[in-house]
Structure formats: structure tokens, C-alpha cells
C-alpha positions as CSV (number, residue, x, y, z in Angstrom):
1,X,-31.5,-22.8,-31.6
2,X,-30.5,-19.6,-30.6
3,X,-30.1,-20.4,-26.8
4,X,-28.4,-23.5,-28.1
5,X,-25.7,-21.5,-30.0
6,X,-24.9,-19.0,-27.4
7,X,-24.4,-21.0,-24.5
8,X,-22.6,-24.4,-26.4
9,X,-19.9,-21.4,-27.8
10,X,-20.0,-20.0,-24.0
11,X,-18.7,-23.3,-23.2
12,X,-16.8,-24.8,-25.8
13,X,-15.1,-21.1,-25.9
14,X,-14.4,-21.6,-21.6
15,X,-13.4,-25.4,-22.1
16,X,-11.2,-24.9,-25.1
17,X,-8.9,-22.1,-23.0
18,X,-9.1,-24.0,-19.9
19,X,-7.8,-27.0,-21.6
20,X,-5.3,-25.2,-23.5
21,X,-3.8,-24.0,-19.8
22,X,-3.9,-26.9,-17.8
23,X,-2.1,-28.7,-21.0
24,X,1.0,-26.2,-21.2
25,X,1.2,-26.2,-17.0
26,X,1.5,-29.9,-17.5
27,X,4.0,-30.2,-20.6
28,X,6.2,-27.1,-19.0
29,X,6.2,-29.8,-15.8
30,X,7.0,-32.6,-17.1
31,X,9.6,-31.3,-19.6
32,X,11.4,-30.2,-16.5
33,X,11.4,-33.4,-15.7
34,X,12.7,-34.8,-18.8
35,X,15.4,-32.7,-19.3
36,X,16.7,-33.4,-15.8
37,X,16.6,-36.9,-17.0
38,X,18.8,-36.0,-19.6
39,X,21.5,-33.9,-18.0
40,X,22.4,-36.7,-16.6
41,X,22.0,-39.2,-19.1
42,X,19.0,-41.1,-18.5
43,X,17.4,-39.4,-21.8
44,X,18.8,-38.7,-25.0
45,X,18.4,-35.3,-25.4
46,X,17.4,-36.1,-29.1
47,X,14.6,-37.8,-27.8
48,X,13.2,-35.4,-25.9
49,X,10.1,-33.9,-28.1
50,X,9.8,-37.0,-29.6
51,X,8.3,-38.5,-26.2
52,X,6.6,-35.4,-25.1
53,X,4.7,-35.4,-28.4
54,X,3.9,-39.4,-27.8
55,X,2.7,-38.2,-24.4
56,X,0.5,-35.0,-25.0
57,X,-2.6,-37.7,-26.3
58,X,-2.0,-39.2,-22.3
59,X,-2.3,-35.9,-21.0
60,X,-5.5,-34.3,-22.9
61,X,-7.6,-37.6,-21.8
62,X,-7.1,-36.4,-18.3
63,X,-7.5,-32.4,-19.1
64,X,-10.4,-32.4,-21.5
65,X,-13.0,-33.8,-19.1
66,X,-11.8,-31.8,-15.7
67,X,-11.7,-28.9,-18.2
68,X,-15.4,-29.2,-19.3
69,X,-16.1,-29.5,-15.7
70,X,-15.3,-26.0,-14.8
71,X,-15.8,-24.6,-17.9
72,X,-19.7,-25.1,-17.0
73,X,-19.1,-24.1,-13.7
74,X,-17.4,-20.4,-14.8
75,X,-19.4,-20.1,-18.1
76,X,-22.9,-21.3,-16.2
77,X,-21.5,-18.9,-13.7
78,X,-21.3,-16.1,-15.8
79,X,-24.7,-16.7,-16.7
80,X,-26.5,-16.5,-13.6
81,X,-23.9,-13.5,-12.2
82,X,-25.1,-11.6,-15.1
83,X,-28.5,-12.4,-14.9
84,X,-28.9,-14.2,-18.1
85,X,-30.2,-17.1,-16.6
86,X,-33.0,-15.2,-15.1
87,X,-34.0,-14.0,-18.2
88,X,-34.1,-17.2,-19.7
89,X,-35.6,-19.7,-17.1
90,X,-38.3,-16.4,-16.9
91,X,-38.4,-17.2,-20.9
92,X,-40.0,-20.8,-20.2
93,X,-36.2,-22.2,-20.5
94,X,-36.4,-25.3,-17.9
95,X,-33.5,-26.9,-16.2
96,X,-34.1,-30.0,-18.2
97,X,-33.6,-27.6,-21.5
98,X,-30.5,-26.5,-19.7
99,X,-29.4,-30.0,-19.5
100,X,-30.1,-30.8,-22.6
101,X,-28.3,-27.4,-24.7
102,X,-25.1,-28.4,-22.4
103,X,-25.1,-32.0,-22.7
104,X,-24.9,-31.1,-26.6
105,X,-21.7,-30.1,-27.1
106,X,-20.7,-32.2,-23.5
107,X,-21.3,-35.6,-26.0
108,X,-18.7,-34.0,-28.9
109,X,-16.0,-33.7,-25.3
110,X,-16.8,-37.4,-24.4
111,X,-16.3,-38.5,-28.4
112,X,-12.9,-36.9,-27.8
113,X,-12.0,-38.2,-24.8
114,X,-13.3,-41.6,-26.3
115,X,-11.0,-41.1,-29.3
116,X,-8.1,-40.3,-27.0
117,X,-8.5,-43.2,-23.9
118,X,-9.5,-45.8,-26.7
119,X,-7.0,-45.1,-29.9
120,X,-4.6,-42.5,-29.7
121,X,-3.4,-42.7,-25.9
122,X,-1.9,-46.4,-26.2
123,X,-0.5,-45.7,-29.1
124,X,1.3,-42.7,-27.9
125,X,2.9,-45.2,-24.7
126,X,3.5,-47.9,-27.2
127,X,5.7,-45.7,-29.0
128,X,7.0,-44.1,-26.0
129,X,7.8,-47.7,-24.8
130,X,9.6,-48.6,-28.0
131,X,11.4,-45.7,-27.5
132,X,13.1,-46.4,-24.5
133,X,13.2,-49.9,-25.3
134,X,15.8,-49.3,-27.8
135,X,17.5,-46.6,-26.1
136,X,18.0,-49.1,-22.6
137,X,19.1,-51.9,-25.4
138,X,21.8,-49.6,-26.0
139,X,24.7,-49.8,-23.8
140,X,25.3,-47.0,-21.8
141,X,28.7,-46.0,-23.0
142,X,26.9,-45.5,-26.5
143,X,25.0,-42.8,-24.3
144,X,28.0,-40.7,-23.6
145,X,28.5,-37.2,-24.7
146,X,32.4,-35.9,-24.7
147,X,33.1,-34.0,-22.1
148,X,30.4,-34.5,-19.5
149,X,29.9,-36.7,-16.3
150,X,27.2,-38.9,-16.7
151,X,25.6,-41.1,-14.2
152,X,24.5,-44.9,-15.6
153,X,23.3,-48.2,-14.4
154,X,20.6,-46.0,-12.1
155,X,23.4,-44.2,-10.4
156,X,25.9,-46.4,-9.3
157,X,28.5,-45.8,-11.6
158,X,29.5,-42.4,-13.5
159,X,31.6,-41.8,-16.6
160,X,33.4,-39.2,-18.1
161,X,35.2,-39.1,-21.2
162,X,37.3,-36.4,-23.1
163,X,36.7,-37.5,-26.8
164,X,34.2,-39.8,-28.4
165,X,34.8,-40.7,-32.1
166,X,31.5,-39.8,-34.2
167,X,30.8,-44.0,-34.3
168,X,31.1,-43.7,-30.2
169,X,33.2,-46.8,-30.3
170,X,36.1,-45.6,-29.6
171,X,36.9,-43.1,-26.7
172,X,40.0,-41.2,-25.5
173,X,40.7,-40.2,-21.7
174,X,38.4,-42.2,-20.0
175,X,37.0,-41.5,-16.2
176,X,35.2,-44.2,-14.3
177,X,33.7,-44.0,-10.6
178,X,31.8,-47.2,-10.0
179,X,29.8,-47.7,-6.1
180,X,29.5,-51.4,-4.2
181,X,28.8,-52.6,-0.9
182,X,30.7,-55.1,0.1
183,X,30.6,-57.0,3.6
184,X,28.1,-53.8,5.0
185,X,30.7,-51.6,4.0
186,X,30.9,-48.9,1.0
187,X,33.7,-49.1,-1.6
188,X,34.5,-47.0,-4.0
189,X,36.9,-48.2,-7.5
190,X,38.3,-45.5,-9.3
191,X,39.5,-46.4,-13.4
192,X,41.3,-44.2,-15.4
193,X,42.9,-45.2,-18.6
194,X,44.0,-43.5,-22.2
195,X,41.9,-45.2,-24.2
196,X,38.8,-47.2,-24.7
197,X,36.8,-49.1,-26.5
198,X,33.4,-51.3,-27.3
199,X,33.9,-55.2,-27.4
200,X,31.2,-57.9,-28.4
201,X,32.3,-61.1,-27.0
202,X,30.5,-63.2,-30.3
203,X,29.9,-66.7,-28.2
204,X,28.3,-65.0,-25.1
205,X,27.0,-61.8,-26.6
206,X,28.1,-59.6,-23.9
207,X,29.6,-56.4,-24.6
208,X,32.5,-55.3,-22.8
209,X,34.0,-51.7,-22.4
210,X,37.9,-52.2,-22.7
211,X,40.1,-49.9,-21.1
212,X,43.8,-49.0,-22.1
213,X,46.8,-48.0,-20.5
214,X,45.6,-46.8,-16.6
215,X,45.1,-47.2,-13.4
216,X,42.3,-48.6,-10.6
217,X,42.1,-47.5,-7.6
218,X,39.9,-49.4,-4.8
219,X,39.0,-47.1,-2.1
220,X,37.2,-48.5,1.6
221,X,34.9,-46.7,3.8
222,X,37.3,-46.4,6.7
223,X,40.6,-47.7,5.2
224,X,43.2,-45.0,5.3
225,X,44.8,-46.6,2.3
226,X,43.7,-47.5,-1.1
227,X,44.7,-50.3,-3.3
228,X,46.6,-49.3,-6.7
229,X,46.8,-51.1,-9.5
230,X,48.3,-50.5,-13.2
231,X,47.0,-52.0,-16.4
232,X,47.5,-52.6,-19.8
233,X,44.1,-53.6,-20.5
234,X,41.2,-54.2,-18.1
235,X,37.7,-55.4,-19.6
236,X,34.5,-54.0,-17.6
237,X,31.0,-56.0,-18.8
238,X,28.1,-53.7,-19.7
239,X,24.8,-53.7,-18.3
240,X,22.4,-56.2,-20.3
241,X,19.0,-55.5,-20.8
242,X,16.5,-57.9,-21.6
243,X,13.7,-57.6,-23.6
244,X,10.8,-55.9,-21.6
245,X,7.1,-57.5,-22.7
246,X,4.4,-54.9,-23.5
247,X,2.5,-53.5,-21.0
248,X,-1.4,-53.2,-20.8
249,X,-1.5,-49.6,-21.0
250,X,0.8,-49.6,-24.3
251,X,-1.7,-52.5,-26.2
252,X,-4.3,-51.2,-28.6
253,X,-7.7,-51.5,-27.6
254,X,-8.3,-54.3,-30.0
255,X,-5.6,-56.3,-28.4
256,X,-7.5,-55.9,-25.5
257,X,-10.5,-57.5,-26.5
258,X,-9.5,-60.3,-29.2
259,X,-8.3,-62.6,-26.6
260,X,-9.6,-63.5,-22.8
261,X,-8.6,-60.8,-20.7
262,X,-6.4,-61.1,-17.6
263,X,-7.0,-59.3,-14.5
264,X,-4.5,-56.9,-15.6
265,X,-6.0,-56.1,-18.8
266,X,-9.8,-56.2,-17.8
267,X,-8.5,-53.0,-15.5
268,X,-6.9,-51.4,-18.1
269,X,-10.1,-51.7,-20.5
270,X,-12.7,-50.4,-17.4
271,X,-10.2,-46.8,-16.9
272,X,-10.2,-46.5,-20.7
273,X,-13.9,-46.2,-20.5
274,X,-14.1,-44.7,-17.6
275,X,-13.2,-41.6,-19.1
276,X,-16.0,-41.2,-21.5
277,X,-18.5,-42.3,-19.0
278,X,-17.2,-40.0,-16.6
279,X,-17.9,-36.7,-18.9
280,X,-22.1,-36.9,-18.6
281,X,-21.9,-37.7,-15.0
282,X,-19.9,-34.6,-14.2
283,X,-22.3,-32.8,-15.9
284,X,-24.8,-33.3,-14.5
285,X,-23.1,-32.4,-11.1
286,X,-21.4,-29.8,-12.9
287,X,-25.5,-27.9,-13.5
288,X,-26.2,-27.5,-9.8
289,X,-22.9,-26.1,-8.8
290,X,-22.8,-23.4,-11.4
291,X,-26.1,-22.1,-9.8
292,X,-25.1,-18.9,-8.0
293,X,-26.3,-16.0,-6.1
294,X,-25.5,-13.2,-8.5
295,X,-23.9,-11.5,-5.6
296,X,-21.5,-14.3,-4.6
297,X,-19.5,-14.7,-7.8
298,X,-19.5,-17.1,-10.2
299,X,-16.0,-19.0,-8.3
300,X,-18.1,-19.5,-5.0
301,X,-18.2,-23.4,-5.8
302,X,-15.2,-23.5,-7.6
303,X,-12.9,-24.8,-5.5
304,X,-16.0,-27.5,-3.7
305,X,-16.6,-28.4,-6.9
306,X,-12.7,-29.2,-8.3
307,X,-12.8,-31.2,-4.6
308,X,-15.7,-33.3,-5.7
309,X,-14.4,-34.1,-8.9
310,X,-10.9,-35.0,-8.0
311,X,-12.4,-37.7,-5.3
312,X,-14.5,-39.1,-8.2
313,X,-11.3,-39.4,-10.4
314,X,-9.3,-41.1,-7.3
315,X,-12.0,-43.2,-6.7
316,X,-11.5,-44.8,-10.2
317,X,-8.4,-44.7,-9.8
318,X,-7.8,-46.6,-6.6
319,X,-11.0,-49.1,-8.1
320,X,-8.5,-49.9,-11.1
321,X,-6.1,-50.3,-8.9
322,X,-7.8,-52.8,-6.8
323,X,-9.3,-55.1,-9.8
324,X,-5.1,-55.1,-11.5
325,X,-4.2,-56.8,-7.9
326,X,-7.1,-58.6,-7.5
327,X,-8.4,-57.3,-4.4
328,X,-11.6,-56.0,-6.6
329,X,-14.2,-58.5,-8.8
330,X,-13.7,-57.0,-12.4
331,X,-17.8,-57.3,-12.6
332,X,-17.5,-54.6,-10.1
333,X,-14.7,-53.0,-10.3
334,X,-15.2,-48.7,-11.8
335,X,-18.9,-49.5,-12.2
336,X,-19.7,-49.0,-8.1
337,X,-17.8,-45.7,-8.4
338,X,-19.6,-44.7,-11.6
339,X,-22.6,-45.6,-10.0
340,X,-22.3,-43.7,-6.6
341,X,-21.4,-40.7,-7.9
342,X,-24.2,-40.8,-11.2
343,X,-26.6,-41.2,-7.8
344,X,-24.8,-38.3,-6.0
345,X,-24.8,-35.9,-9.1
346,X,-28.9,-37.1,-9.9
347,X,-29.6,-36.0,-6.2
348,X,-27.8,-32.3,-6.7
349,X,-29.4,-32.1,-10.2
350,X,-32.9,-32.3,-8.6
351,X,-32.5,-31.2,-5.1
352,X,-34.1,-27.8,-5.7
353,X,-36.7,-29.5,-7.3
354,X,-37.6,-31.7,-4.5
355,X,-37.0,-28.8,-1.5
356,X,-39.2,-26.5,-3.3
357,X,-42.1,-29.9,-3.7
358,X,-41.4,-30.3,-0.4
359,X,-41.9,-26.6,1.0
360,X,-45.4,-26.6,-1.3
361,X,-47.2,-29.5,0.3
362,X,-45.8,-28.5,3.8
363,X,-48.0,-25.4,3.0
């Protein structure tokens, strides 16, 4: 029990900080990205930590296991660098006892990951998805802050407007620059105007932005000239957006599996449990990696090591991939790739084994 202790807080201690790094490298990233989105409007800024938080679940089911992974590999490390595991396997401590102690607190990693793939990650998308739902239902000009160009409609047209009342339905100085292509060529229409404001045609349901009191100008690519016109009013129709149907990543797991499952679906339930499966096998390859020389460092197969993992992990990827387009049979789908590399990591776990039978009846 002793053994047990020391080496599952030896890991657990590793995995937890490893975790805890690769987690804020990958929030500070993708932050960036978010508030890029919402300089220029894409994001509220509002929304910001609520989708990062929705998000972190996603992230952790990826960082836990390749976490654990070379947690055994530096804490393992340690062990042989130091000696320790000397000492021990000189104790009577076999490699299948070593299995064991690690596989221990490896399980509690895989209940997580489990916990996270299966429950807690599409729930975080759903509400990521219901949060951008309702902000792309919105029309864009609700999206505007005073005093800022903003692009919309995926960056072919930009506003800018000098005051927005706190209800954001009516505006005052209003800028406009809206792209088209017509006939091969680019054009360019300018709108300015004093005011405007939000109207909701009631027999269509379209929502128009009216404009009051300006000017449009129509500018050619090539044309010397540009066409001026003068308004009283002038009506532009807002971007609709239909409703968008839930994706398979955002469904709860039961969803999943109360009704017959489309191609689409079955992929999406075979990655959510590929993740658990995936924590044992890596393991296991993780053991014979960590065994160094103690004069070559526990990082000598660190970097090998990370390599073979990340092709496992692309594997499954791409294999998902193929069974959602239907280019893979769903009955074979992850389980080849689980498979091959449960073989690959059962042939490093007991290759030392086998050389050193070998070696004694070649004697």
C-alpha cells in the first residue's frame, strides 16, 4: 500500500500540473481568438466568458488523457533516473505490479474523461450553440456599439454609427459601406444618413433598417465617376437567419441512443467513447517508454512518445471522420484504430520480456 501511495500521488501530483498547463495555454489561445471575434462584432463582448466557460468541459476531455500520458512518462521517469525503480523491482516489485499501482489511479482519469465526453461536454456545445443561436437571430444592427466600425453579414458590409439609444432602435449619424459583384466586376455603395431606425414589416416578418435624410453613393471598379443619390428615406432589409437544427456533437448522450442512430450520430457516440478507452491503452504504452537509462534523462522519449500518441488521436480522428461521411462501416469504424494500437502498446509492454526469453534459450 505503501508503493501504491507514493507512486499514484507521484502521478496524480505530475498529471494534475500538466493538465492545469496545457488548459490555460489553450483558454489564453482561444480567448485571443474570441476577442478578435468581437472587435469586430462577430461576438458580443458580454458573451465572451460565458462561452469559454461552456467550452472548458470540451477542452479537459482532450487534456486529461494526453496529460496522464506524460505524467507517467516524467513521474515513471523520475523513478528510474533516481534509481527508485531499482530499488523496488530489486524489492520483488514486478512490472505487472507496476501496471497495476498505475492503472489505479489511471481508471479514476478515464471516469473523468468518461464524465466529461459522455455528460458535461455536449452540454457545454448545446449551450454554446443556443448561445449563438440567439445572438445570429438577432439582427446585426442590434449588435452595434456607438462609435465603432463593425463588420457584419461575414464581411461584406460595415457599419458605423455615432449614437445608439439604450433600446438600440433608434440610431443617429449612420455610416454604411456595403461590397457586391456585379457583372465580374466590384462595386462599392456608400449610405450615409442622420438617422435610423428598426422596422418589422408585420405581413412578411422582415426587418428593415430605415435610413433618414442622406445620401448613396454607388462606386465601380474602374468607373471614374460615381453615382449620387439623395434621399428622404431609403429601407435596407436585414440578414435573416433561420433556425439552425441541433448538431450531433450538442445532443446528450441519451438522445443519442433512444432512437436509431444515423451515420452521423453513430460517429459521434464511437469518439465519445473513444476517449475513455483510449486512457488504459496509453498506459500501457505509456510503461515502456518511461523506462530509462538513469544517465539519459527522464525526457529521452518524451518527445517519441507525444509523437505516438498524437498519431493515435488522429487516427480516431480521421476514423470518425470517415464513418460521419460514410466512407467507413460504423461496425468498424474507432474499433480498428483501438485495436492496432492496444496490439502495438501490448508488444512494447512485453518486449523486454520476450528479448530477454529469447537471449535465455539462445544460450
Amino acid at each position: 500500500m505503501i508503493v501504491l501511495r507514493y507512486i499514484t500521488k507521484e502521478l496524480l501530483n505530475t498529471w494534475l500540473a500538466i493538465s492545469g498547463i496545457l488548459l490555460l495555454i489553450i483558454v489564453c489561445e482561444r480567448f485571443i481568438k474570441y476577442l478578435e471575434q468581437a472587435a469586430t462584432g462577430g461576438i458580443q463582448a458580454e458573451l465572451l466568458f460565458a462561452i469559454m466557460g461552456y467550452r472548458i468541459p470540451g477542452f479537459l476531455e482532450m487534456i486529461m488523457p494526453l496529460a496522464l500520458f506524460i505524467g507517467i512518462l516524467l513521474a515513471h521517469g523520475r523513478l528510474y533516473v533516481d534509481s527508485e525503480m531499482t530499488v523496488l523491482e530489486a524489492c520483488g516489485m514486478s512490472q505487472h505490479q507496476l501496471l497495476g499501482y498505475t492503472m489505479l489511479p489511471a481508471l479514476l482519469v478515464a471516469l473523468l474523461v468518461s464524465l466529461f465526453s459522455i455528460w458535461l461536454t455536449p452540454m457545454g456545445t448545446a449551450k454554446v450553440e443556443d448561445i449563438l443561436h440567439r445572438q445570429d437571430s438577432m439582427s446585426g444592427i442590434n449588435r452595434l456599439a456607438p462609435g465603432r466600425f463593425q463588420v457584419l453579414n461575414n464581411g461584406d458590409r460595415t457599419a458605423y454609427v455615432e449614437t445608439v439609444l439604450d433600446d438600440k432602435s433608434f440610431m443617429n449619424h449612420v455610416f454604411i459601406a456595403q461590397r457586391s459583384e456585379k457583372d465580374g466586376r466590384s462595386e462599392m455603395t456608400l449610405l450615409l444618413a442622420d438617422q435610423g431606425h428598426q422596422h418589422l414589416d408585420e405581413k412578411s416578418g422582415k426587418r428593415y433598417l430605415m435610413l433618414s435624410n442622406g445620401y448613396r453613393y454607388e462606386l465601380a471598379a474602374g468607373q471614374p465617376k460615381s453615382r449620387i443619390m439623395k434621399y428622404e428615406t431609403y429601407g435596407i432589409q436585414m440578414k435573416s437567419h433561420d433556425a439552425r437544427a441541433s448538431k450531433e456533437r450538442a445532443q446528450p448522450t441519451s438522445v443519442l441512443l433512444s432512437h436509431d442512430l444515423n451515420i452521423a450520430s453513430k460517429a459521434e457516440w464511437q469518439w465519445r467513447i473513444s476517449l475513455p478507452l483510449l486512457v488504459p491503452v496509453v498506459v500501457l504504452m505509456a510503461l515502456p517508454l518511461a523506462r530509462v537509462n538513469p544517465r539519459q534523462g527522464r525526457f529521452m522519449r518524451l518527445l517519441p512518445g507525444i509523437l505516438l500518441y498524437l498519431l493515435y488521436l488522429a487516427l480516431l480522428i480521421a476514423a470518425c471522420g470517415a464513418v460521419e461521411d460514410g466512407n467507413l462501416s460504423p461496425s468498424i469504424g474507432v474499433w480498428q484504430v483501438h485495436g492496432l494500437f492496444l496490439a502495438i502498446a501490448l508488444v512494447m509492454f512485453y518486449w523486454r520480456g520476450l528479448t530477454q526469453m529469447l537471449r535465455g534459450r539462445g544460450r
